[in-house]
Every structure is written in C-alpha cells, then in structure tokens.
VOGU-3710 file (C-alpha; in Angstrom, 3 decimals, decimal comma):
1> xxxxxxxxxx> 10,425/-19,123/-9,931  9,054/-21,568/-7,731  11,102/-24,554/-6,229  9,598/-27,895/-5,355  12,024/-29,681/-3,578  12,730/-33,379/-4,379  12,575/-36,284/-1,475  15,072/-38,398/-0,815  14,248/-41,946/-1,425  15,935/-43,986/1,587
11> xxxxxxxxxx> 15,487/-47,740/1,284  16,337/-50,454/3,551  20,350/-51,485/3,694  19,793/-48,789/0,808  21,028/-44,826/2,074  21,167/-41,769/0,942  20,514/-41,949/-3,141  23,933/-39,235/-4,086  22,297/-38,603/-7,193  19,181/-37,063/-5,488
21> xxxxxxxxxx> 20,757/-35,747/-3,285  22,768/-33,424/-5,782  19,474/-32,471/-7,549  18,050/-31,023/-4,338  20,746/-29,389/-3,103  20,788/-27,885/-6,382  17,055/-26,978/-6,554  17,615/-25,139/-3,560  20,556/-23,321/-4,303  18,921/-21,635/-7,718
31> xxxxxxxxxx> 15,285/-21,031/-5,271  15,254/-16,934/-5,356  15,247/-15,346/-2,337  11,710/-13,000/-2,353  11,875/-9,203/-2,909  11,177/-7,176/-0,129  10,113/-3,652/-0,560  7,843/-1,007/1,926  4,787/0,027/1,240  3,291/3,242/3,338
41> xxxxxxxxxx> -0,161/4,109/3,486  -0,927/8,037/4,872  -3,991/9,327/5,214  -5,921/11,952/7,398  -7,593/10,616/10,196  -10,750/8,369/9,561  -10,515/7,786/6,020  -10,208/4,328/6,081  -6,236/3,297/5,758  -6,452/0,500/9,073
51> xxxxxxxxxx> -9,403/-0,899/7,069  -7,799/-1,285/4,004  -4,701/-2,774/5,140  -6,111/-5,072/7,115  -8,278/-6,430/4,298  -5,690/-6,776/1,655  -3,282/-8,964/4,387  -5,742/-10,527/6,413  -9,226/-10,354/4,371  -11,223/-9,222/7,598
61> xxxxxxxxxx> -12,961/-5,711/7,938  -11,849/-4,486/11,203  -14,098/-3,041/13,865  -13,440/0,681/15,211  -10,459/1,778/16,734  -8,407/-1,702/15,907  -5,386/0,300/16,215  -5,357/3,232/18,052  -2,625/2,023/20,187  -0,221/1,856/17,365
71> xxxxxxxxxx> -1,300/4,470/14,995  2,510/5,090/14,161  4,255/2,049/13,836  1,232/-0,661/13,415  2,522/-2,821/10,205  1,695/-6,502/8,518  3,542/-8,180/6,153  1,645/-9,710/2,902  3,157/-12,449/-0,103  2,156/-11,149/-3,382
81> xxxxxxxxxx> 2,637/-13,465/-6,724  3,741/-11,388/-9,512  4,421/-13,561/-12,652  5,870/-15,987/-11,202  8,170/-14,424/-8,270  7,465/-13,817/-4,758  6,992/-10,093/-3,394  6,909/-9,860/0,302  5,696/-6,558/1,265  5,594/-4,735/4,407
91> xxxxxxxxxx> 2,733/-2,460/4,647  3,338/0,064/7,138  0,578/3,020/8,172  0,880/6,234/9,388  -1,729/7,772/10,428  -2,503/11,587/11,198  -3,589/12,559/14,849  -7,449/13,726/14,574  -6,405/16,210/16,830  -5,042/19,276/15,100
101> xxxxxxxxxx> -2,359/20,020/18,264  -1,132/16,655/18,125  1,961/16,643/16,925  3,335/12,791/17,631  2,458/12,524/13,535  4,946/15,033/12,451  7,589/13,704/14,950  7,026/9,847/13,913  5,993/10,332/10,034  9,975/10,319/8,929
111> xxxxxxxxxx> 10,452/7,079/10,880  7,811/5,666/8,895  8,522/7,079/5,711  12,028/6,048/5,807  13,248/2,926/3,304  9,503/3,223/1,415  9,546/2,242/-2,021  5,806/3,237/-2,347  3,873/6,004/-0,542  -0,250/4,854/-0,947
121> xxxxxxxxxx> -2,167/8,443/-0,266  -5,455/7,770/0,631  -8,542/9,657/1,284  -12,217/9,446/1,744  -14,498/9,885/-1,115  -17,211/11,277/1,797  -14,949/14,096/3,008  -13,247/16,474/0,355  -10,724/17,917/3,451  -9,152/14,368/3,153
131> xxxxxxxxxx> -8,502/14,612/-0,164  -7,438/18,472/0,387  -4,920/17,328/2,705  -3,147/15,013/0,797  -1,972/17,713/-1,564  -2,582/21,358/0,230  -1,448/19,949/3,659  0,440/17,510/5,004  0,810/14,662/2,708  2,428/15,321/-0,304
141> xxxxxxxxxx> 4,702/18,024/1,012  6,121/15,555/3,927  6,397/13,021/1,182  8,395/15,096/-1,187  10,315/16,845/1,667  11,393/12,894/3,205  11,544/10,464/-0,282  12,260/12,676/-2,526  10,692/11,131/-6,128  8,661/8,302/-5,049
151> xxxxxxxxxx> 6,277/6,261/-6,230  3,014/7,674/-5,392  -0,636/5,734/-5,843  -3,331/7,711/-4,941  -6,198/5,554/-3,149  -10,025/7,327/-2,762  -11,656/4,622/0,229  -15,565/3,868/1,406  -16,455/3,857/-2,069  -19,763/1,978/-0,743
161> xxxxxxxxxx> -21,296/4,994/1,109  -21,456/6,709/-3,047  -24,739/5,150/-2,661  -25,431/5,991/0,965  -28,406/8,522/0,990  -27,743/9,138/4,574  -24,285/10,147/3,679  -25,386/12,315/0,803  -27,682/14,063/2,798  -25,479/15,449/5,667
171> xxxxxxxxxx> -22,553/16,225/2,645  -25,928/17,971/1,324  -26,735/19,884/4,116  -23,226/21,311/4,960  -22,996/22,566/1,267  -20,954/19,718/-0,152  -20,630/16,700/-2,319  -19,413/12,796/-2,478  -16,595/13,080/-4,146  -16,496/11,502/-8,104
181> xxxxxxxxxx> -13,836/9,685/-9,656  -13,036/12,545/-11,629  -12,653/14,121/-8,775  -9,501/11,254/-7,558  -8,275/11,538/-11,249  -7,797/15,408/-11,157  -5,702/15,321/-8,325  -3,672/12,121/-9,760  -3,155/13,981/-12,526  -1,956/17,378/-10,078
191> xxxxxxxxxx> 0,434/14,701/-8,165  1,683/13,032/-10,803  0,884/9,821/-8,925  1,567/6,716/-10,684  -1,739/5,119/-10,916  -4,952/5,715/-8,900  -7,661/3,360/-7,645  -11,199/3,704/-5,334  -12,446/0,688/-3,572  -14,335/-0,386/0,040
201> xxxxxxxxxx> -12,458/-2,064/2,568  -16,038/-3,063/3,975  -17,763/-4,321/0,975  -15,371/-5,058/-2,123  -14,513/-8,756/-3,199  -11,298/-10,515/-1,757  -10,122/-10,601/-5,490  -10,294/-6,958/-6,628  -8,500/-6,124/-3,564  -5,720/-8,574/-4,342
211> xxxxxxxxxx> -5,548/-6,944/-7,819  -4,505/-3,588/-5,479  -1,941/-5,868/-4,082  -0,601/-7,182/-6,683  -0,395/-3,487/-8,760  1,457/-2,019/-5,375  3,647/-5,008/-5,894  4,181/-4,700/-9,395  5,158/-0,977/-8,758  7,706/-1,186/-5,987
221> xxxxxxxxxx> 9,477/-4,071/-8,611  9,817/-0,746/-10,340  10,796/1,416/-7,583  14,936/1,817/-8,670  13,851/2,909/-12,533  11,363/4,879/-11,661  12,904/6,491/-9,767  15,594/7,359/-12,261  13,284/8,193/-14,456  11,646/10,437/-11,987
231> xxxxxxxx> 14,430/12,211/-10,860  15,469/12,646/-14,565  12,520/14,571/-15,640  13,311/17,033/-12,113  16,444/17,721/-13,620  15,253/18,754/-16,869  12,556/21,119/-15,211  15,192/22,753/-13,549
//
C-alpha cells in the first residue's frame, strides 16, 4: 500500500498543527517496508542474459562485452509494482566462462546462487547447446545441488533472429535448427520449471518486458510456499 505523506501546515504566530502532525506520523508508521527477494539469471556464454537484464532495469540494449569485467558478481536492483506493494529485486547474473578450462564459474556460481529466491535459466533460441546445457550440463544440476527446490523460470532469448535468414542459414548448414517454442516448452515441462517465456532484449517493447518483471516478482512473493510445496512432492517421490 502506498503512503502519501501529509504536509504540515505552519502559519504565522501559528506552529506546528498537533493534529497533523499525529496523522503523519501515523501514515508513516503503517507505510510497508518493500520485499526484497534475489533473482539469478544463468546462462551459457552468449545467450543473451547481460542483455536482458539490462533491459528490464534500465530499458537500454547494451553494446558487446558491457560486462566482461564482472561476469560473476555484476548485479542491478529494479522496483516492481505488484498489486499494489512494492518488490525490490536484485537481479544478479552469473555467467559461464566461454572457455571450457575456465573454471572461475564453478568456483563463484555458489556465491551467486546463495539467498536466490528465483533461478531464471536462459538460453538462446539460435544455439540448441545452450539450451542442452541448462539441463544435461551445468545448470540445472548446480542449481539443484546449491538451492535445493527452487523456483525455476526457464527464459529462451534473441527471439528476433527466428526470422533472421542469415541465422537460419548457417544453423542450416551445420545440420541444425532455430529452436521452436515447443522446443522451450519440452524442456519446461522436463525441469519442472515454473513458468517459461521467449522474448528479445534487442527488439521487444518496454512493456512486455515489464510483464517478465513483474511475473519474476510475482513468483519470488511465492518463493516460502512454493517451496513447501516443492519439497513436499520430493518427499512423496521418495
């Protein structure tokens, strides 16, 4: 619930009114504090997770390499309305070296992993290894293995080059496809993830990437019963 605070009216050979003065003080004692919660975005190198981030906090499509320096611990912080009450979320990325020796990822990933209350998996609809990785790989497993039950959303990025020829062609020549949406849903579906979107950091409108950020803050609202209920049906399977 939003507060608007009342001024005080001060007159000449007036003061302080008391009986304003009690209704703001009491405005601002019932004002609720925002919710806080972490939201982690992994991905294999290149598919896109800088881009995205930086669009839903800032609304800007970065240029290359915007954060090389700070693949690890890079993070922004982003208000989100949802009905009514503030969500302030910190969106935290971590990246996977491109190099397959590199192994600063696997030292750093628990660092960044710790406190989440949603883990965003993303991939690239142009390369199929991305989206091999987040369940064969690294991903999943070093999600499982670090948060136990989380909430999982599974994000398919550069949705714009579907229509890139160019990009169709080289996928063409190497024996391979763009991958569809029922390709993103399958693997939801594998994951259990709890919901799954595509979009393009580079060319999708400021609002339907606010509805992303609104959904990831809707979901980490749930984050303590679903976990429960997560953790519940575990049990059961065992």
């Amino acid at each position: 619930m939003k507060t608007t605070r009342t001024q005080l009216e001060v007159g000449p050979g007036h003061g302080t009114n008391p009986r304003k003065d009690s209704v703001e003080i009491a405005a601002v004692a019932q004002s609720p504090a925002p919710t806080r919660r972490k939201i982690v975005f992994l991905g294999s190198h290149g598919c896109g997770q800088t881009s995205i981030i930086t669009r839903l906090a800032q609304d800007y499509f970065p240029v290359a390499g915007t954060w090389t320096n700070s693949r690890y611990f890079g993070f922004v912080k982003l208000k989100v309305q949802v009905k009514g009450d503030t969500v302030k979320l910190r969106m935290c990325e971590g990246g996977t070296p491109p190099e397959p020796h590199d192994l600063s990822g696997v030292r750093f990933r628990p660092m960044i992993l710790e406190g989440a209350n949603v883990a965003v998996l993303l991939y690239s609809i142009e390369s199929p290894e991305s989206l091999e990785e987040v369940v064969q790989t690294r991903l999943i497993p070093e999600v499982r293995q670090h948060l136990g039950p989380i909430i999982t959303v599974l994000l398919g990025c550069k949705m714009d080059l579907r229509e890139d020829h160019s990009e169709q062609l080289r996928l063409a020549e190497s024996g391979r496809r763009m991958l569809r949406w029922d390709d993103g849903e399958a693997i939801r579906k594998q994951i259990g993830a709890d919901l799954f979107f595509e979009c393009s950091a580079k060319e999708d409108s400021t609002e339907s990437l606010q509805n992303i950020s609104v959904e990831l803050a809707r979901l980490s609202l749930l984050y303590p019963y679903r976990i429960r209920e997560k953790r519940g049906k575990l049990c059961n399977i065992m």
